[in-house]
C-alpha positions as CSV (number, residue, x, y, z in Angstrom):
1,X,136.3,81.7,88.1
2,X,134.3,83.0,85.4
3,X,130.6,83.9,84.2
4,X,128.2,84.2,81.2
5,X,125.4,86.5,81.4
6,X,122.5,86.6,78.8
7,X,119.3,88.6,78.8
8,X,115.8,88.5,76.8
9,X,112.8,90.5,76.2
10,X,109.8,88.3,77.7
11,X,105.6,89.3,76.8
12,X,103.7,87.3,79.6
13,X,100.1,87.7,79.1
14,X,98.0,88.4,81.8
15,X,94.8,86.2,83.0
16,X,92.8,89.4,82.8
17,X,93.4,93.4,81.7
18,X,95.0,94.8,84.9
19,X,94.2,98.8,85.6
20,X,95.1,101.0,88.0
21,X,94.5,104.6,88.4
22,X,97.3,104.9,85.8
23,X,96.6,103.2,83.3
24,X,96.1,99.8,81.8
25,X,98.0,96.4,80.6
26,X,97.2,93.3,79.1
27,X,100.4,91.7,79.2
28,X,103.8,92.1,81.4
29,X,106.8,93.3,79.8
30,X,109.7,91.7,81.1
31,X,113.6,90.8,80.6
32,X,114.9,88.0,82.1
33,X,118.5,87.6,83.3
34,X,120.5,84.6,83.2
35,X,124.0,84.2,84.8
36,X,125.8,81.1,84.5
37,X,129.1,79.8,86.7
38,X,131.6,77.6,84.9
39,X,130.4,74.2,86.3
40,X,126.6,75.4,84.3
41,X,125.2,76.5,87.7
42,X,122.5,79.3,86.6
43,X,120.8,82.3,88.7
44,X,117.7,83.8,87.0
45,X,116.3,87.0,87.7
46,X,113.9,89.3,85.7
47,X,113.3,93.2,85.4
48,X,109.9,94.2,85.4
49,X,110.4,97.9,84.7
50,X,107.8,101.0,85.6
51,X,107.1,104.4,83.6
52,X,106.1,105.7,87.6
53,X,110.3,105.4,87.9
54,X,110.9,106.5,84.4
55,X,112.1,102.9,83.1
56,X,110.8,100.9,80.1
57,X,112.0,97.7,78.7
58,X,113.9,99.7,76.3
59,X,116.2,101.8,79.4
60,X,116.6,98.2,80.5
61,X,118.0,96.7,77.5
62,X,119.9,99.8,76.7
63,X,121.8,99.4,80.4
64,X,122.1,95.6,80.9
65,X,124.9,94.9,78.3
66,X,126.8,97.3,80.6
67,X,126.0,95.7,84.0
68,X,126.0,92.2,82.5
69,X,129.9,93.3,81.7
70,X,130.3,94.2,85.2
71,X,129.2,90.8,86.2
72,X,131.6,89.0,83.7
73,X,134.4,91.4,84.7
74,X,134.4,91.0,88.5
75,X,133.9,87.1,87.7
76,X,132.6,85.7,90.9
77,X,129.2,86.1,92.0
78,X,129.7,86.0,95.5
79,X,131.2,89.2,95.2
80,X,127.9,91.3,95.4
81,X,129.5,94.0,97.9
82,X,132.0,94.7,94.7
83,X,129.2,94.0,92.0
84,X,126.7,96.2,93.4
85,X,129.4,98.9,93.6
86,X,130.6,98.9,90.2
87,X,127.0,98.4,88.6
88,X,125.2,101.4,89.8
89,X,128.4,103.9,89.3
90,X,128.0,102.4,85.6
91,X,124.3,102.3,85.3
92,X,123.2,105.0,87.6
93,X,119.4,105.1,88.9
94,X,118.1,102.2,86.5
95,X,116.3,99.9,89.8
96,X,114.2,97.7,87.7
97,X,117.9,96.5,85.3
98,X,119.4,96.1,88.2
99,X,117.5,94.1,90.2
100,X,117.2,91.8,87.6
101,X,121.4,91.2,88.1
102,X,121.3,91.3,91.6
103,X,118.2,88.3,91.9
104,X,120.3,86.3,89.3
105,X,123.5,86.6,91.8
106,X,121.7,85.8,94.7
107,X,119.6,83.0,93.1
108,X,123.5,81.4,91.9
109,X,125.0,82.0,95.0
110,X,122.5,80.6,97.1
111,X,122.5,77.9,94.4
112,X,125.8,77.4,94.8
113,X,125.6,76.8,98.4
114,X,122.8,74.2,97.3
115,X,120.2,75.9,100.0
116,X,117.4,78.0,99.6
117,X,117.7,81.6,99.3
118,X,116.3,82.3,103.1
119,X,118.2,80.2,105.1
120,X,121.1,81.7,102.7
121,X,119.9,84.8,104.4
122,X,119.1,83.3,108.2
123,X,116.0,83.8,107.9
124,X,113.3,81.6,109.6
125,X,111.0,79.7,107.2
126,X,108.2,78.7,109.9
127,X,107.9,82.9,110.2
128,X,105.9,83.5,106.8
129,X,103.3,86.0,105.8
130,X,99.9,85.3,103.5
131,X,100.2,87.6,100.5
132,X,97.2,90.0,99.4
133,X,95.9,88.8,95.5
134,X,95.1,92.4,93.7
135,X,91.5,93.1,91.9
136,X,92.4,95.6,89.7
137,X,90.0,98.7,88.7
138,X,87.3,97.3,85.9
139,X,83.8,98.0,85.8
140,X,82.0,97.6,89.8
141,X,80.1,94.1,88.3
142,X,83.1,92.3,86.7
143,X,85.5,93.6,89.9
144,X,82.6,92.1,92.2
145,X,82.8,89.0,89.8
146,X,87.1,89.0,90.3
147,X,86.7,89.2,93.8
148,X,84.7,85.9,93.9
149,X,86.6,84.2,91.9
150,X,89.4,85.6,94.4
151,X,87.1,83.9,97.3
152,X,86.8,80.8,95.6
153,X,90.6,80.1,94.7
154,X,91.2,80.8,98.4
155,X,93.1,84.3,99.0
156,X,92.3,85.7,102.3
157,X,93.7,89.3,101.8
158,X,92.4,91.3,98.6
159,X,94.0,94.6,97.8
160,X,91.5,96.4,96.0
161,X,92.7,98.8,93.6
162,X,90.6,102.3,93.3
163,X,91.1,105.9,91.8
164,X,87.6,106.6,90.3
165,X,84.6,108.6,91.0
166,X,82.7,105.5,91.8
167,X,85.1,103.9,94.6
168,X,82.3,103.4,97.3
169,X,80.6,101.6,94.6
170,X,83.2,99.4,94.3
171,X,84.5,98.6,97.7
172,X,80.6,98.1,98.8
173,X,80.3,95.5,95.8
174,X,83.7,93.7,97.0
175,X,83.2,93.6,100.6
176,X,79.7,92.0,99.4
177,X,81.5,89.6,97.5
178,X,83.8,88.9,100.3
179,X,82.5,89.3,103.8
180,X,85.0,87.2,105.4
181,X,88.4,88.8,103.3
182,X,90.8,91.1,104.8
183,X,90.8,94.2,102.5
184,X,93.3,96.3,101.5
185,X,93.2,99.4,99.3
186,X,95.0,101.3,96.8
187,X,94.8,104.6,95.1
188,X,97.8,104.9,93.5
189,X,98.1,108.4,94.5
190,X,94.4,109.3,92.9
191,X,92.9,111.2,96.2
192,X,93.3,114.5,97.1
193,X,94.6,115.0,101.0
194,X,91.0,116.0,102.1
195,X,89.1,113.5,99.6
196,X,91.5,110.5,101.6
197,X,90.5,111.5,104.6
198,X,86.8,111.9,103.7
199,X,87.4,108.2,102.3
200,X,89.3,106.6,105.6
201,X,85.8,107.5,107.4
202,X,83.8,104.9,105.1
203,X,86.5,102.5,104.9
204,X,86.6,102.1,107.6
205,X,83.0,101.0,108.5
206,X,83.8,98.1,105.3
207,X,86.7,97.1,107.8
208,X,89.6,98.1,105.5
209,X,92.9,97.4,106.9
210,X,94.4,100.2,105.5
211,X,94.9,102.8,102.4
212,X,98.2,102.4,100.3
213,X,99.3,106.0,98.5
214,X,96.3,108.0,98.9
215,X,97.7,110.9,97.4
216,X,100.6,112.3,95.2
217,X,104.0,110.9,96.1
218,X,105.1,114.8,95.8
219,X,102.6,115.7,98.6
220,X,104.0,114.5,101.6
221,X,102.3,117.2,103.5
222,X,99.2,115.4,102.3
223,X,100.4,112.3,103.1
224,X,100.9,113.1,106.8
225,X,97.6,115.5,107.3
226,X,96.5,111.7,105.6
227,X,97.8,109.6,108.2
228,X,96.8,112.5,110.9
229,X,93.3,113.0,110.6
230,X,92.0,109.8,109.0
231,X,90.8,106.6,109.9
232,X,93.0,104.2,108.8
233,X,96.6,103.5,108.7
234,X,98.5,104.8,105.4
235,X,100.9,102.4,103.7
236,X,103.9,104.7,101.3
237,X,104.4,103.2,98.5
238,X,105.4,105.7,95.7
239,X,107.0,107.8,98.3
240,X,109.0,104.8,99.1
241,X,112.2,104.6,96.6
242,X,115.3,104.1,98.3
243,X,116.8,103.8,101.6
244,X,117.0,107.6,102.0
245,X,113.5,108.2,101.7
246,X,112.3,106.1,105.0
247,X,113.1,108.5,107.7
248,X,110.8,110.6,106.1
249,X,108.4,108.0,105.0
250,X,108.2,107.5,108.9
251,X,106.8,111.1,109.6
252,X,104.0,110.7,107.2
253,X,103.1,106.8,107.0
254,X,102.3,103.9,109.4
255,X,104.0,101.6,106.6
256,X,106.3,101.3,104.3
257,X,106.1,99.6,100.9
258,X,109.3,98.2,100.2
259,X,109.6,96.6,96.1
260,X,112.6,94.7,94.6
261,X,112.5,96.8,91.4
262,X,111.9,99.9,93.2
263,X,115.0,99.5,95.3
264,X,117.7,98.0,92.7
265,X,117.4,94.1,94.1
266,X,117.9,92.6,97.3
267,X,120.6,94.2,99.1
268,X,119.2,97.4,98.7
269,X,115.9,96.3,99.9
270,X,117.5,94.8,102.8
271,X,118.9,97.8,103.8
272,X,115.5,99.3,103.4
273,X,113.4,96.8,105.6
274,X,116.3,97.4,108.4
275,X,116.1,101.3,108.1
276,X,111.9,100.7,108.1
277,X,112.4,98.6,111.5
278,X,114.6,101.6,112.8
279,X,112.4,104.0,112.2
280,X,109.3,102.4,114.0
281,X,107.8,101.4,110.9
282,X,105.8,98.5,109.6
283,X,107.0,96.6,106.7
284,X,105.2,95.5,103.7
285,X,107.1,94.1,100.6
286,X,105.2,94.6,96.7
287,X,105.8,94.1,93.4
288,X,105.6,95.0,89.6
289,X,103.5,92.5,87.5
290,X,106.0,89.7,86.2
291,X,107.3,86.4,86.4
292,X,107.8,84.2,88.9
293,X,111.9,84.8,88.0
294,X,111.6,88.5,89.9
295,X,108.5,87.5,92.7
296,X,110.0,84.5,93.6
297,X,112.9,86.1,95.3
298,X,111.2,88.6,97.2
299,X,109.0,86.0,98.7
300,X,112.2,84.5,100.5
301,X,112.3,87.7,102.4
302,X,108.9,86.8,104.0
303,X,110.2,86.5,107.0
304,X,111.0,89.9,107.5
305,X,107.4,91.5,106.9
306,X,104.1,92.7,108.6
307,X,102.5,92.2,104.8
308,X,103.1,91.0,101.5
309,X,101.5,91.9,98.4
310,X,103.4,89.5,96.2
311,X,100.9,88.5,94.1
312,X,102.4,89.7,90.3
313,X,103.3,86.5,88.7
314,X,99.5,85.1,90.4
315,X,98.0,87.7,88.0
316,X,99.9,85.9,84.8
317,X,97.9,83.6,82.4
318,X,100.8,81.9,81.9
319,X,104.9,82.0,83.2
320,X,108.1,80.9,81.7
321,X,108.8,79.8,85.9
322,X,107.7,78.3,88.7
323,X,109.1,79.4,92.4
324,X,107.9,79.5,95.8
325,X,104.8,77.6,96.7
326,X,102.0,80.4,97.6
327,X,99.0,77.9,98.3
328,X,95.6,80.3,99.2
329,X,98.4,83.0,99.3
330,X,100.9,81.8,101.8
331,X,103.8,82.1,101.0
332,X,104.9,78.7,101.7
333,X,109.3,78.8,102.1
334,X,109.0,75.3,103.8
335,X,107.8,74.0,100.5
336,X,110.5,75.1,98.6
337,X,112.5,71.7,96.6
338,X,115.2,73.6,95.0
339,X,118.4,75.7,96.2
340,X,118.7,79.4,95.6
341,X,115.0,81.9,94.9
342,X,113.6,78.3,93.4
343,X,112.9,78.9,90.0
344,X,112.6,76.7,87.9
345,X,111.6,76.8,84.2
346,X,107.7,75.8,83.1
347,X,108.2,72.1,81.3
């Protein structure tokens, strides 16, 4: 048995400038992954790296000809016990590269099998969840216009980014613009402990769900005095990493914000979701901006979640894919034509 791995630097322009309380970006930066068995069988998978986890396009370039020779050296993809093993003792901490391996393994394995990525995993395809579609931080007018445009396409569940000194502005223009919508919120750790709470209270009386990362991920004494004393429940997002960081995540959140590239691919985000579910928590899987090659396969993991927030490749003007149907949002596994994440490439 053997395999051929390539990789390549994609730009996919975004529909609109997407900010957060971090910064700004008119375009995702992504690699894709290819892996390709012997009878032309290929898995795809992309990296859509973060400077909040210290990667950049160029860490993931530097460390994929390394794990793309692990892949070619153990030679069998089914073999992602082994693979995982020997990738991150010769990458280390790099989650975004190697997620990108591990979605193009799974995606060629399942592929292999000729069935769908979820019922690769067991999981139950009539159990899905509707994702949130994200209205970044713009000026209060154009993110009230977003957010009807969000209305009209048909998304349910906005998650409304904020981080300014004028966030009751905008959550009173966006609930305006969308009586009817479940809200969300984000503040990328922006608050202080006290200035989340102080928010919660008006939130809450716009009938936000709940507040993802109020404050610093460092702060998880803020965090909990967060979750304690204010009105909503707290989603962890930044404080969210790895599987090691959910038993504490559990003594300062109500959720826990589970991403493919955070965690190093689907195994480890597995293994993350399970520990969440130990720990009494709720479960809400994200993502990074990018193509449909990375969202794609964490939308087959639908069936394990309270709440998805899978909406990066629906913020793309254009993608080099196309995956799982996500009609008004939801996420649609039933509708899937095509064995493994199903990807397939934009004609």
């Amino acid at each position: 048995m053997s395999l051929t791995c390539e990789f390549e630097r994609v730009s996919l322009a975004l529909e609109h400038d997407f900010t957060i309380a971090r910064g700004t970006q008119s375009s995702a930066e992504n690699v894709l992954v290819r892996i390709e068995d012997e009878q032309g069988r290929v898995g795809v998978g992309a990296a859509a790296p973060s400077t909040r986890y210290a990667e950049t396009i160029a860490t993931v370039e530097a460390v994929l000809p390394d794990l793309l020779a692990v892949v070619e050296s153990v030679g069998d993809p089914h073999a992602l016990q082994r693979v995982e093993r020997e990738a991150r003792a010769a990458v280390g901490d790099n989650g975004a590269a190697l997620c990108a391996v591990d979605v193009a393994l799974h995606d060629l394995v399942a592929t292999r099998f000729d069935v769908p990525l979820y019922r690769y995993l067991g999981l139950d395809a009539g159990r899905t969840v509707t994702t949130s579609f994200t209205i970044g931080l713009d000026d209060t007018e154009r993110m009230r216009e977003k957010t009807a445009e969000a209305v009209a396409a048909g998304y349910p569940i906005l998650k409304v980014k904020l981080g300014t000194d004028r966030d009751r502005e905008i959550v009173s223009a966006v609930r305006e613009a969308a009586a009817a919508a479940t809200i969300r919120v984000d503040a990328n750790e922006a608050w202080t402990p006290r200035e989340a709470v102080r928010n919660t209270e008006w939130l809450a009386e716009h009938g936000v769900e709940f507040v993802e990362q109020p404050v610093p991920a460092e702060n998880s004494g803020g965090m909990a005095f967060v979750r304690e004393h204010g009105e909503l429940p707290v989603a962890a997002d930044e404080s969210c990493v790895r599987p090691a960081d959910v038993p504490r995540v559990a003594e300062i959140a109500d959720i826990a914000t589970i991403k493919l590239t955070k965690a190093g691919g689907i195994r480890e985000a597995l293994r993350m979701i399970h520990a969440a579910r130990a720990e009494g928590l709720a479960v809400m899987l994200g993502c990074m901006v990018g193509s449909t090659a990375l969202l794609s396969a964490g939308a087959h993991l639908a069936p394990l979640l309270d709440y998805a927030d899978l909406d990066g490749a629906l913020l793309l003007a254009a993608d080099r894919y196309t995956g799982v149907p996500m009609p008004e949002g939801q996420i649609d596994l039933a509708g899937v034509d095509r064995p493994g994440t199903g990807v397939s490439p934009v004609e």
